[in-house]
N, C-alpha and C positions, 0 to 999 in steps of 0.2 A: 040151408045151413049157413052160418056166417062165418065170418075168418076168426070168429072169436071161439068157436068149438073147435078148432084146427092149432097143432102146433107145430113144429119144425123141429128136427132133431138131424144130428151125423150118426150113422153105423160106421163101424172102423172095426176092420182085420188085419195086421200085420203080418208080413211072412220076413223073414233075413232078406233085405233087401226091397220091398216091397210093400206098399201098403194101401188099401183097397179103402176109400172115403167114400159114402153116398149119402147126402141129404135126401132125407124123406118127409112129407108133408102129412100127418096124420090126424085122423080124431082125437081130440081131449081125449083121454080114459086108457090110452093104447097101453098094452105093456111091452117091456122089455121082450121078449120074447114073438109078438105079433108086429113089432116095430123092425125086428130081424130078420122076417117071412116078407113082411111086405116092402123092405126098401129092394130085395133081390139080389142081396147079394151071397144065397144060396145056394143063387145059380150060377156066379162069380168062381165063387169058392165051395165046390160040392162036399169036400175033406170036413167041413164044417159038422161036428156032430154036438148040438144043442144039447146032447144027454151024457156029453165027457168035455164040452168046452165050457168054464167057467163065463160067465159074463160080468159086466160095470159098466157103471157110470161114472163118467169123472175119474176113472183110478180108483175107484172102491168098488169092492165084488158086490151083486145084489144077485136077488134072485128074480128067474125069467119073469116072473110074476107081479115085478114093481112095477107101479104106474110111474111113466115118462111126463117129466115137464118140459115145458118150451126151450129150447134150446137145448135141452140135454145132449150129450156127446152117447152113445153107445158105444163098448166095447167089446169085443170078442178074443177072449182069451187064448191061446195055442196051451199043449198039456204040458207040462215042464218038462226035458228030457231027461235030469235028471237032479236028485232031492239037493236042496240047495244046501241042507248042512251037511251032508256027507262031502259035497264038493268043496266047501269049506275045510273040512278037514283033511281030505288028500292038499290042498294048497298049503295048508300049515304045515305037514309033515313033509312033504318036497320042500318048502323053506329052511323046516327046522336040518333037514339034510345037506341042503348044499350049505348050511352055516357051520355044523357040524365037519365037513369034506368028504363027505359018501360018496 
């Protein structure tokens, strides 16, 4: 096989403070999902559940199922802790209060 069926990609996890890079060398064809099994970083970060952590490339969500081009960046999503419009609006309303004098 030649370097020409082979491409190169980053898996990337982030934690608060912390962020887990592995370049991996794979077969043309690989997907998202077989490109996250085999850089290892599984066995880095076991909390990793592929069937509640969203994934991307590039900052756009895809599915485990896309095929990976040469240099794609993988990423591995953490679950939101919580809904980001509802925290939205607790922030407005504590605004709207201390502008008010509550």
């Amino acid at each position: 096989m030649g370097s020409a069926s082979k491409i190169r990609v980053e898996v990337v996890y982030a934690l608060p403070g912390r962020q887990t890079l592995l370049e991996a060398e794979l077969d043309a064809g690989t997907t998202v999902a077989r490109a996250i099994v085999q850089s290892g970083i599984l066995e880095r970060h076991p909390e990793i559940d592929l069937e509640r952590n969203a994934v991307g490339i590039f900052g756009r969500v895809v599915r485990p199922d896309a095929v990976l081009r040469d240099r794609d960046r993988v990423e591995i999503y953490r679950p939101l802790r919580a809904d980001p419009k509802e925290a939205r609006r607790r922030r407005a309303k504590r605004r709207a209060a201390v502008r008010s004098g509550r």
